[in-house]
N, C-alpha and C positions, 0 to 999 in steps of 0.2 A: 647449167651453163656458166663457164668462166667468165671474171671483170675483163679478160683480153680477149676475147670474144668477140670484137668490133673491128673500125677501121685501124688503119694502122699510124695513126696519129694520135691513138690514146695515150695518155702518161701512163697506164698501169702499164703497158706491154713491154715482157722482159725483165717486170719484178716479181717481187716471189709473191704479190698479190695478185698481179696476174695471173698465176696458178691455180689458185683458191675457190673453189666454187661456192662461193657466198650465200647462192639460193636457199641450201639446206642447211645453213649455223642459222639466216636469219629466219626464216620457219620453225625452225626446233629450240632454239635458244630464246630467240626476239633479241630487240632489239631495245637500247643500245647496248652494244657489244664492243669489249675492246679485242682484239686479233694481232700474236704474235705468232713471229717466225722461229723456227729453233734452227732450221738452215740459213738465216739472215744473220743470225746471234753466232754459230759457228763460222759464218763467212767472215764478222768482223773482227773475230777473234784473231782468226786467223790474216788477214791481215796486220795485223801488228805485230804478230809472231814474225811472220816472215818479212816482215820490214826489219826488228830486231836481228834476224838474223845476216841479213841481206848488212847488215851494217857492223858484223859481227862481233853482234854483243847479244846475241840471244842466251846464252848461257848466264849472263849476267840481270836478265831483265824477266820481273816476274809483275804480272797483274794479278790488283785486288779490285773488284767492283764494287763500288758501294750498293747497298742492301735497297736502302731507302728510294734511290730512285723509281726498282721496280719491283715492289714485295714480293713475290710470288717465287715460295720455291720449285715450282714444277716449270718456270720459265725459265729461268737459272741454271737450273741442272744441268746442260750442256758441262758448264763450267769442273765439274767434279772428271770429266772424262778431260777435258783440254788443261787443266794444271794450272788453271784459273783459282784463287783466291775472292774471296767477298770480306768486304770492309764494313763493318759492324759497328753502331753507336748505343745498341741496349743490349742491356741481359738479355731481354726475354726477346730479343733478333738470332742471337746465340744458342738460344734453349729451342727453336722453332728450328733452325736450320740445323741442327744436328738430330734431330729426327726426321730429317729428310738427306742424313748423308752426308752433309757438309761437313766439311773438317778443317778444311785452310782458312784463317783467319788472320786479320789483321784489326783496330780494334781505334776508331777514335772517339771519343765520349764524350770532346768539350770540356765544360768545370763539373765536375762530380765531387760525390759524399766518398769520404776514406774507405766507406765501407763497399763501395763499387769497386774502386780501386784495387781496393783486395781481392773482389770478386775476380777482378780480369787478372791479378798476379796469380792466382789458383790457377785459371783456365789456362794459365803459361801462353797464351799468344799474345804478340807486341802489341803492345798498346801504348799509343801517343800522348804521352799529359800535355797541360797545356799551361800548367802554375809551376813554379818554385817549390812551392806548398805541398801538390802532389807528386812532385819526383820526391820531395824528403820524407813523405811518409811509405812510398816505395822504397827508398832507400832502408827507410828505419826496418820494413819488414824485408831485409832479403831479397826482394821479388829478383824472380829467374832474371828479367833484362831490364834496360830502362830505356825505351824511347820518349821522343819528344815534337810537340807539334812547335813550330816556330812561325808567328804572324810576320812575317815580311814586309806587310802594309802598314804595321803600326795600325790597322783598324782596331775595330772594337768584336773582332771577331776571336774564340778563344784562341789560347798561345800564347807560348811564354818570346817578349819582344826584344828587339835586336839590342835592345840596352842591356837588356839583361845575360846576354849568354856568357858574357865573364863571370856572372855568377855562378851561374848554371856550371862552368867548366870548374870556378873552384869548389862548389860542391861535390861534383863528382870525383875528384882527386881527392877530397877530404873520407873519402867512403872508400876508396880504393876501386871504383868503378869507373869504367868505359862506356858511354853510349851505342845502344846497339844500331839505332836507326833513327835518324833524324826527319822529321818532315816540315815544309816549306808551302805552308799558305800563300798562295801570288793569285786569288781570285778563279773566277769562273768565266766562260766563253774566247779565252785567249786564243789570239792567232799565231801562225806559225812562227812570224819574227817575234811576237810576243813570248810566247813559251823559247822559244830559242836566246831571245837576252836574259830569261830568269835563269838558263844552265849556268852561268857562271857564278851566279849570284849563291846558287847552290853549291856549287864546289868550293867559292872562296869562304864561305861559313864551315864546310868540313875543313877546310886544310886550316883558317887560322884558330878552330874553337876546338873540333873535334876531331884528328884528323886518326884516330883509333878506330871511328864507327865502324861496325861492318855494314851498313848497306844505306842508301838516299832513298828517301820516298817524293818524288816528285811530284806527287799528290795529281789531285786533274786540273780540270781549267781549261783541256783542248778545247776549244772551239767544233761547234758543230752547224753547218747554213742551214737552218731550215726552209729557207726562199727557194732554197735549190733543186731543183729536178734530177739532174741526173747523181748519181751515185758518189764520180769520182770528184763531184764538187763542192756534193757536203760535207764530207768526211776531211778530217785532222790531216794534215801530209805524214804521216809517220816515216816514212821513206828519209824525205829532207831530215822531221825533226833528228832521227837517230844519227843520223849522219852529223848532225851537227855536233849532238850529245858526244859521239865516238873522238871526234874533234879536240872537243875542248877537254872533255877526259885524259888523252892523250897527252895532250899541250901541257895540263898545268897536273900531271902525274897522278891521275887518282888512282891508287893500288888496282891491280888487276883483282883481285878476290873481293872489292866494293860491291855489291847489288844496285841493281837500279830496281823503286818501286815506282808502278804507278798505278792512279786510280781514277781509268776512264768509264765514264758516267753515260755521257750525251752520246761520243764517237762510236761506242759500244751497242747501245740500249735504243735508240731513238728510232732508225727507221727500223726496226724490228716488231713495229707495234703502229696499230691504227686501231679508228674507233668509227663505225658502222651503225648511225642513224637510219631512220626514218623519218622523211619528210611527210608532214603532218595533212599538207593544203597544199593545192597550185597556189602558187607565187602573190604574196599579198602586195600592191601597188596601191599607194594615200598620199594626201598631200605631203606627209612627212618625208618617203621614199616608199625602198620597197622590201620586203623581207622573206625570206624562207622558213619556214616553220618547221621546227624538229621536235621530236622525244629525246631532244638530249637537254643540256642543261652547261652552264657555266660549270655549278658546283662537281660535275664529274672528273673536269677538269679544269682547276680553278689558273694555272700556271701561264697558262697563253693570255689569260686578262693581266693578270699579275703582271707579267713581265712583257706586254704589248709584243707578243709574239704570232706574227701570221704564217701560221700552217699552212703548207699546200693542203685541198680539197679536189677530190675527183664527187660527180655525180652519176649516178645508173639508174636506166629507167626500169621500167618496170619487171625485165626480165634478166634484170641484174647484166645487162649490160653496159660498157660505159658509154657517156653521152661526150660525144667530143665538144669541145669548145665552140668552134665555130667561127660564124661571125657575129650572129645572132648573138637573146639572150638579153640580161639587163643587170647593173649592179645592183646589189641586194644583200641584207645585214644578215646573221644566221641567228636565227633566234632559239632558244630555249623555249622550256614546256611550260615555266611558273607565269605567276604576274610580274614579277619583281622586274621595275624598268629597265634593269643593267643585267639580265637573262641573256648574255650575248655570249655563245661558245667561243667565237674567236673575234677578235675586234676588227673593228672596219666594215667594209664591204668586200663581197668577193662576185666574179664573174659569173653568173648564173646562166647554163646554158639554153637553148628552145629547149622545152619537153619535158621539162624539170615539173612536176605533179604529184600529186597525192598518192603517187602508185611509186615511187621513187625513191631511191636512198641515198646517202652520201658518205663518203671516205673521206674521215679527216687523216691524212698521213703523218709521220714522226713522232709517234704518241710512245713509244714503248718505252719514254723515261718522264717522270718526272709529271706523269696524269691520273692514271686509273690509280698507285697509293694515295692521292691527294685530295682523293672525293670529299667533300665536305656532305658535311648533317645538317648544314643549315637547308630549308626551306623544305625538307623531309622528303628529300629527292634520292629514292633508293638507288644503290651501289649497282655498278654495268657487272653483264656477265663477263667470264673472259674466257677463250677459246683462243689453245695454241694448237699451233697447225707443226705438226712434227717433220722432222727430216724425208720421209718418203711422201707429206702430202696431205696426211690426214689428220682432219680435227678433233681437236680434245676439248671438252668443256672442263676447264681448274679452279673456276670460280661459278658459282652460281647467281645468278642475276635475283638482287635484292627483292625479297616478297616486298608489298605494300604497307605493311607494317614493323618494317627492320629497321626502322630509324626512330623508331619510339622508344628509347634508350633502354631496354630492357627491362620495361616496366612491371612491376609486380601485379597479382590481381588483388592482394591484398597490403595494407600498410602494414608493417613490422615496426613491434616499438624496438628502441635501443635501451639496453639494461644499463645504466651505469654505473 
């Protein structure tokens, strides 16, 4: 039986969780499980596609996803069929995705050793330095292009900073080279007028330093709600943004043959992914408050304590139905499987509906960026399975759920001396 399955005041009904018949990943798999969509992943693709177009500059406008948010290249793989790009910060990101197909890259690394740098001048895809340092030892070797990340914020995050790009431009004139691509740190979670005051910001840095480059990486930063229920109102405006982009483009003459890059993370990745507990006990009630007890764990996914972020939650009982809200119920903390006091999957309290028990499960929604890579080893809380649910429906196990001994760091059964 499907989570939409019930009245018709459920949140799931009408997502592509809704669809999903949950009963048999959480019998055959267990639990906890994380659960991605591959027709969620091409729906959001595809909106930004046809946003760029709709603002016509889709010939101009190409996505790279970063890697890290959600390892897995069997979840990904849409991307190789839609002309999608992945943005890469290791070798061995690089070495893993091309034997699974990957081939479009783009390539940010931060501060790296000369001998990386080389690495990614061989592999010939752009890649962003972020020093003085390392465009002049790209320079010294030839390498095929030379891009560049540039910190915007003046943080302490890599990139070479806005003081510096007089440098930068008479180094490049000194070599007889042009910047191929520029990119423009401006942070994470930006809103739409946010991302829409850094387009100029971006353009007046091509026209007065570089204004040769062929293509802008606008890097990401859209905003994504996770407070939000419905679809159209977590999601980035790409609509508005392009229109904007096409705007200012226009106005202050950026060559028609420029590129635009970008690298959405969140707007892409997020609701394409949830994670599927088991409630442990009925509803524990003390003088402290009250709590829900799960087999899941902070460390599965450490990013929602990190960054005080509340996930919506759906709960089903026992027949993997969902449990409507109500009016019933009681607030209630989610607690993790360990002792450790701060074992809390998501922070706060969340609304616990009547019926919530020991035979019951729970959907934490928005998971597909930025959780199931971030599982932590601490408290020896093995790694969730993961099961992607494919375009016509049915499920794939692509990860297997950690045995009870896979976080004992690979232990030898005997000691090995070291010969020196």
């Amino acid at each position: 039986m499907s989570a939409n399955d019930c009245q018709s005041d459920c949140k799931l009904t009408g997502t592509w969780l809704g669809e999903v018949d949950l009963r048999p990943i959480a019998e055959r798999v267990g639990t906890p499980v994380f659960l991605y969509s591959e027709a969620q992943i091409v729906k959001n693709i595809g909106r930004i596609q046809s946003a760029a177009e709709a603002a016509g500059i889709g010939s101009r406008v190409e996505l790279y996803v970063p890697f890290f948010p959600n390892s897995n290249p069997h979840v990904l793989r849409p991307f190789q069929d839609l002309g999608v790009g992945v943005l890469l910060q290791l070798p061995s990101e690089y070495q893993l995705l091309k034997k699974f197909g990957f081939d479009k890259f783009i390539v940010s690394p931060g501060h790296v050793s000369d001998d990386e740098i080389s690495f990614w001048d061989r592999a010939g895809h752009p890649t962003f330095l972020s020093s003085l340092d390392e465009v002049s030892h790209s320079l010294r070797n030839d390498a095929p292009s030379i891009s560049v990340r540039i910190d915007s914020l003046e943080s302490g995050k890599p990139g070479i900073k806005l003081s510096e790009l007089k440098n930068l431009s008479d180094l490049l004139e000194r070599h007889g080279r042009d910047l191929d691509c520029l990119e423009v740190y401006c942070g994470s979670g930006n809103s739409l007028d946010d991302m829409v005051g850094i387009i100029e910001t971006m353009f007046t840095i091509f026209r007065t330093h570089f204004p040769k480059a062929h293509s802008i990486n606008f890097a990401g930063g859209h905003g994504f709600v996770y407070e939000k229920w419905d679809e159209t109102e977590k999601h980035f405006d790409w609509g508005q943004y392009f229109k904007a982009l096409r705007a200012s483009a226009d106005r202050m003459g950026i060559p028609e043959d420029v590129k635009f890059l970008f690298e959405p993370a969140r707007d892409v990745l997020a609701d394409t992914g949830a994670l599927l507990l088991s409630v442990e006990r009925n509803v524990i009630t003390n003088s402290v408050g009250s709590l829900v007890v799960t087999d899941g764990s902070r460390m599965l996914m450490p990013s929602a304590q990190l960054r005080d972020r509340r996930h919506n939650v759906v709960f089903l009982d026992g027949d993997m139905k969902e449990i409507p809200a109500g009016t019933g119920g009681v607030d209630a903390a989610l607690r993790g499987r360990s002792i450790l006091r701060h074992d809390y999957i998501l922070p706060g309290e969340y609304r616990v509906p009547e019926g919530v028990d020991a035979r019951s499960h729970m959907l934490i929604l928005d998971v597909g960026a930025y959780c199931a890579t971030q599982h932590m080893e601490f408290l020896n809380i093995p790694p969730a399975a993961e099961v992607l649910v494919d375009t016509a429906g049915a499920p794939h196990l692509v990860t297997a759920r950690g045995g009870d001994l896979d976080k004992w760091r690979h232990l030898l059964d005997e000691k090995q001396a070291v010969k020196l």
